[in-house]
N, C-alpha and C positions, 0 to 999 in steps of 0.2 A: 587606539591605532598608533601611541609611540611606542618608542623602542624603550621594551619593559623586560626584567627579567621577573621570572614566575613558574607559575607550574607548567605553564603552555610549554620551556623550553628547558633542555637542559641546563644544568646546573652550570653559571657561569659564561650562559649564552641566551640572546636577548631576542623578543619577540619581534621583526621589523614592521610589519605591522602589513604585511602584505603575504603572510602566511608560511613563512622564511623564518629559519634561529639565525643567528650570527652574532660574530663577536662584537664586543661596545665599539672597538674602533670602527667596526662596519657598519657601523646604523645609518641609515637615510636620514635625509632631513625632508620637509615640504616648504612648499614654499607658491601660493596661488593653486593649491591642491592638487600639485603635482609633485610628484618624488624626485628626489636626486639622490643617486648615493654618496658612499660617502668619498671626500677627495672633490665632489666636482664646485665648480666656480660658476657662480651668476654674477650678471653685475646689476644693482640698484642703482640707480641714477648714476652717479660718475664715482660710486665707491662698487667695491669687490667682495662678494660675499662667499667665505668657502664653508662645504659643510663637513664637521669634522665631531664625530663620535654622536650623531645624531644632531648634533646645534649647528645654527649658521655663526660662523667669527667674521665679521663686517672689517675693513677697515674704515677710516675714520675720518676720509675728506670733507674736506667742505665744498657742497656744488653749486656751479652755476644754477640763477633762477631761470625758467622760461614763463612768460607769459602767451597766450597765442592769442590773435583776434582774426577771426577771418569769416568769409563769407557776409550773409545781411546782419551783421549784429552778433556774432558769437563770441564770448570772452572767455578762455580759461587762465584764473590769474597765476602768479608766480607761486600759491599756496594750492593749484588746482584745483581751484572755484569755478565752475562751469555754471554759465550765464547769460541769459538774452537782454541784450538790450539795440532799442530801434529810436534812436534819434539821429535827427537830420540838423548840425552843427558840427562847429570844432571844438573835441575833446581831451582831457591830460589824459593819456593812457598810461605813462608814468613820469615822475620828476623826484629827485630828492630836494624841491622847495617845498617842507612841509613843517606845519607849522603854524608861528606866526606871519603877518609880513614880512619882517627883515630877515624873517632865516633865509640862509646862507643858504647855496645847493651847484652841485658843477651839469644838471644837464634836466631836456625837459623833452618828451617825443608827445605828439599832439597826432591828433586823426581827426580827420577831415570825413563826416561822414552825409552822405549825400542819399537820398533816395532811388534805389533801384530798380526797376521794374514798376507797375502802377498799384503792389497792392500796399504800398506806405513801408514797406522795410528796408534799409538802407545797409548800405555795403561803404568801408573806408575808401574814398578815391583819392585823399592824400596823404601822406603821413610826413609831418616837419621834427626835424630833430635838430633841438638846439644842444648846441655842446658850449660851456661857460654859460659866464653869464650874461655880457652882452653880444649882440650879435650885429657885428661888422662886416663880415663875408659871407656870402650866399652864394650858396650850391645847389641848383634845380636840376633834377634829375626827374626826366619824366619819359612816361611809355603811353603815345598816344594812341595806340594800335588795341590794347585789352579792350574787350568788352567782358561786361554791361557799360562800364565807363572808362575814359582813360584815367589811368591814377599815376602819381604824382610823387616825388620822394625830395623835399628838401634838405638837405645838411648846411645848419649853421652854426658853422665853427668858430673858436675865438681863438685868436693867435696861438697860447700855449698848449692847445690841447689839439694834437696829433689826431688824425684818424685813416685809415685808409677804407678802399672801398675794392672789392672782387667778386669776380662771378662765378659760383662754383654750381654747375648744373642748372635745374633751370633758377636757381636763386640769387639777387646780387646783396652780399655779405658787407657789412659795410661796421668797419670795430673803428671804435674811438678808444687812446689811451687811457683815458678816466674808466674801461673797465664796463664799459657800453656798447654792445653790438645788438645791431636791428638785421634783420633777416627778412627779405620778403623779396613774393614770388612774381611782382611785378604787376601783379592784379588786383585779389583785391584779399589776400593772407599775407599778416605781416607774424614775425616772431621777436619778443626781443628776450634779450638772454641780459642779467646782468651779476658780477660778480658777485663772491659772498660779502663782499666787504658792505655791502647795500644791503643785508637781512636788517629787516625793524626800520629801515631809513628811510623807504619811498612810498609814495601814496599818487592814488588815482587809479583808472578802469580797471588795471591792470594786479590793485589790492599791494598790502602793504609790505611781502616777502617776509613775513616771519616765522614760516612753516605752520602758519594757524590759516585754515579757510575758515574759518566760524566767523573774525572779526573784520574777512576782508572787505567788507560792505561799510567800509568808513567813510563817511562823507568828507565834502573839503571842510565844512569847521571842524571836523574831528570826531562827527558822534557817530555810534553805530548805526545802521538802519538793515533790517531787514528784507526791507522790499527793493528789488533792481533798479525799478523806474528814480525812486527819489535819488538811489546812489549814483545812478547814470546821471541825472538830470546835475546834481550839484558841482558837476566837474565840468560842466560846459564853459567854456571860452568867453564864451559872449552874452551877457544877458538882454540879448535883442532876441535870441533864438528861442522859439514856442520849447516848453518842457513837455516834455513825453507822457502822456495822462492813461495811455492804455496799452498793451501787449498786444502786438497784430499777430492774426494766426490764418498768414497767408490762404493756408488747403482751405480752410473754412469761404475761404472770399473767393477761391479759385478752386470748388469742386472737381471742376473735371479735370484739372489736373492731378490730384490727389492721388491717383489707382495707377499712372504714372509713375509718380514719384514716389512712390512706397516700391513700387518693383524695381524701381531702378536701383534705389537706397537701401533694397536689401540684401545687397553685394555686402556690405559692412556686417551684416547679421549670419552671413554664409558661410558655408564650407571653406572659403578662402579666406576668409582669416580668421578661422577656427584656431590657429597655432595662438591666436594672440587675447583671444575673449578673456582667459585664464588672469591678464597681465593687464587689460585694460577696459575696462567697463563699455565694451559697445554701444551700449543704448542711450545715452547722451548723443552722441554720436550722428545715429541712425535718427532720430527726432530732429537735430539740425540737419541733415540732408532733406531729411523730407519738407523741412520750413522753406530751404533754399530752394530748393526744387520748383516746389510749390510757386514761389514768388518772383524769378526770373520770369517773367513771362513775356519780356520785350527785347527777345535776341540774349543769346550766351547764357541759354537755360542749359547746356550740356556742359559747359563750364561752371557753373555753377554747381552741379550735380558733381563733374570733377574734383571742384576745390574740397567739394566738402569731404567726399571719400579721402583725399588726399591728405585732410587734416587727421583722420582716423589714422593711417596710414604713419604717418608723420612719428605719431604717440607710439606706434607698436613698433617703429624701428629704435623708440628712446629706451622702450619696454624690451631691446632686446627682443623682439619677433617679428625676420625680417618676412615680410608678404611680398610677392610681386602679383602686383593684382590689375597693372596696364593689359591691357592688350590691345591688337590691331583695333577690336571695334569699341574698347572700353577706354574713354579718357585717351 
């Protein structure tokens, strides 16, 4: 199916693979197993990829990391390592203190994560973001109004290091100069984004930004583990807090809402955002709505149902495929 020259086509003119000769300059490229011809531009994360004589020619920025956490427990780290985990304490979702003790580090975001609804899965309701390294001034920022819980957004800053804070849609943006911005929708989805200058440098929920998801499962003494619960459990705050011994699977504890939340959650699997399946793995996806769904069950189960479409949602406008998937009776 590439663009070959052969017997298929004239002498000097090339198979496109879609049953077309043409010249080498006109060869398509794919790209998520769709065609582009030749001349047109995607963009891959924050570089520009054009296709030219059948190859894609990338440019060669370096991009910001995103981590996302949102919903009862959903993690995709800065290497997009997609992950459940359901503990009820305070967590490093990331810090560049990594290491031994005395390493050095300019900032540290913690979540606060608390139990949601009654079948034991828990949703972040605060998130503290320290900037420096000690912390003299505090900044409470909170929205008591979300349900399932009110959540909570501290910044504490140390004199030399700048931050501002803005609201853009329904999100309030909040960059610090050290090259750290948190993102979150005031509920219970936080994002945080951090320069490249942080690739290999930072550790906790949120994994270690080195373009590897295989090794993101590092614990805090530094070894790898495999399994969520022990890498979730080692980053906890406090060692008064019970460690996470099993995976809850809400539908299972809450059948009848299961038939539910599969119809609801499979908006993400539909015709409407068909543009974007190509470009970003739905079915992680579709599995955390249906977990969330499932486990809301004490008020703001339709928010909850929201957020998580929304996180899908989120991925396919990074992916370049915008959906608009609101409407009057949807979210």
């Amino acid at each position: 199916t590439e663009c070959v020259s052969g017997c298929v086509c004239p002498e000097g003119l090339f198979d496109d693979g879609r049953g077309g000769c043409v010249e080498q300059k006109d060869c398509p490229c794919i790209h998520n197993n769709e065609w582009y011809s030749s001349g047109d531009k995607i963009k891959v994360d924050c570089n520009t990829c054009t296709c030219q004589k059948g190859v894609w020619k990338c440019t060669a920025d370096v991009c910001y990391g995103t981590c996302m956490i949102y919903g009862s427990g959903h993690y995709n780290t800065f290497d997009g390592k997609f992950y459940d985990f359901d503990g009820s304490c305070e967590y490093v979702a990331t810090q560049d203190f990594c290491g031994d003790k005395n390493s050095s580090g300019s900032f540290s975001i913690i979540t606060e994560n608390v139990p949601c609804g009654t079948t034991g899965v828990t949703c972040s309701k605060a998130i503290k973001m320290f900037l420096g390294v000690s912390s003299q001034v505090m900044k409470t920022l909170s929205n008591r109004s979300a349900t399932p819980l009110p959540a909570i957004l501290e910044v504490i800053p140390e004199s030399e290091l700048l931050y501002w804070n803005r609201t853009v849609g329904l999100y309030l943006v909040i960059e610090a100069s050290n090259g750290v911005m948190l993102i979150w929708d005031k509920k219970t989805t936080v994002f945080i984004k951090l320069s490249p200058d942080y690739k290999g440098k930072v550790c906790g929920l949120c994994g270690n930004f080195d373009d590897k998801a295989n090794n993101d499962f590092t614990t805090r003494s530094g070894l790898q583990d495999n399994n969520p619960l022990n890498f979730g459990n080692s980053w906890k705050q406090s060692p008064m807090c019970p460690d996470v011994t099993q995976e809850i699977k809400p539908c299972d504890l809450k059948p009848h809402r299961k038939s539910w939340a599969e119809k609801e959650c499979s908006i993400i699997q539909s015709e409407v955002f068909k543009i974007c399946h190509s470009k970003v793995d739905p079915l992680p996806y579709y599995e955390a709505c249906v977990h969330d769904a499932c486990s809301c069950d004490s008020g703001g189960d339709c928010e909850c149902f929201c957020s998580a479409v929304a996180a899908y949602a989120q991925e396919c406008i990074k992916a370049e495929a915008c959906v608009f998937w609101r409407t009057p009776d949807i979210c």
